[in-house]
VEXDREN-2710 file (C-alpha; in Angstrom, 1 decimal):
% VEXDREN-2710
k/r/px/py/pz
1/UNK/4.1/14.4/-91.4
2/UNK/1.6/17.1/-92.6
3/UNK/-1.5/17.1/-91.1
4/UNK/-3.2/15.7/-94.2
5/UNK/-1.4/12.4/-94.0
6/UNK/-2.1/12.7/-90.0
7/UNK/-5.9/13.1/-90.2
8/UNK/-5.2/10.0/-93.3
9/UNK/-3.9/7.7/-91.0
10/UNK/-6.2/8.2/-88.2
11/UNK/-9.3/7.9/-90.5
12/UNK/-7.6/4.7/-92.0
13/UNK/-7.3/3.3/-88.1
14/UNK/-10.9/4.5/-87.4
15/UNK/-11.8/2.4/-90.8
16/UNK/-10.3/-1.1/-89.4
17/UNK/-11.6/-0.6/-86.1
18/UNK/-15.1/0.6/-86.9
19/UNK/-16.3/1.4/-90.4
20/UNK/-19.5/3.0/-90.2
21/UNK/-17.8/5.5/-87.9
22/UNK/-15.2/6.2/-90.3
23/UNK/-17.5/6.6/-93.6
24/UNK/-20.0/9.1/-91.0
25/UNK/-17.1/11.3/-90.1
26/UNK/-15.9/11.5/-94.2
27/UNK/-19.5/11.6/-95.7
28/UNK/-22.2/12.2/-92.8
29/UNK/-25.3/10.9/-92.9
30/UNK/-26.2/9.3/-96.3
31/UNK/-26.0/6.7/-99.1
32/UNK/-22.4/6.2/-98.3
33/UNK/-23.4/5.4/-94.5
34/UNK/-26.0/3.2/-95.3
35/UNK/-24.6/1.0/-97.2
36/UNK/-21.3/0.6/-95.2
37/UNK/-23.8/-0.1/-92.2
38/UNK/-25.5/-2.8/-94.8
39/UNK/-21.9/-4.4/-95.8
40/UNK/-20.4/-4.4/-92.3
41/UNK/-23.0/-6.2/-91.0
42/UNK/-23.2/-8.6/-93.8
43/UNK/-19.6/-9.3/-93.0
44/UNK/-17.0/-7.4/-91.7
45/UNK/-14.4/-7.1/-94.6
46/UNK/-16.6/-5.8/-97.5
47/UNK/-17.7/-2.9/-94.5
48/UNK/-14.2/-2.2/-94.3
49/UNK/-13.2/-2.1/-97.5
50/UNK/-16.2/0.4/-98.6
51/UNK/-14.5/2.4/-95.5
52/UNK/-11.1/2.4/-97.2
53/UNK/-12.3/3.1/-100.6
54/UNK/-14.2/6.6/-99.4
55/UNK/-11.7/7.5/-96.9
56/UNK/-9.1/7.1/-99.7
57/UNK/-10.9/8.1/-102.3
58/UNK/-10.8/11.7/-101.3
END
């Protein structure tokens, strides 16, 4: 595996486990974090699927 798809996959496991974490390491602090804070704590799945859609999204 190159380590693109490596540091992919870990970000994707970061995202299930704790999604905030995961949009802060891709985007820092900002709108992104926010709102994924906002939507996680609403519920957990729209927080995590926010996650996946930035960590994905490149």
């Amino acid at each position: 595996m190159s380590d693109l798809q490596t540091n992919t996959l870990l970000m994707v496991i970061i995202a299930i486990l704790i999604p905030p974490l995961a949009v802060f390491l891709k985007k820092g602090i900002g709108l992104h974090l926010i709102l994924n804070i906002v939507l996680t704590l609403i519920f957990y799945v729209p927080g995590l699927i926010h996650a996946l859609y930035v960590i994905l999204k490149g």
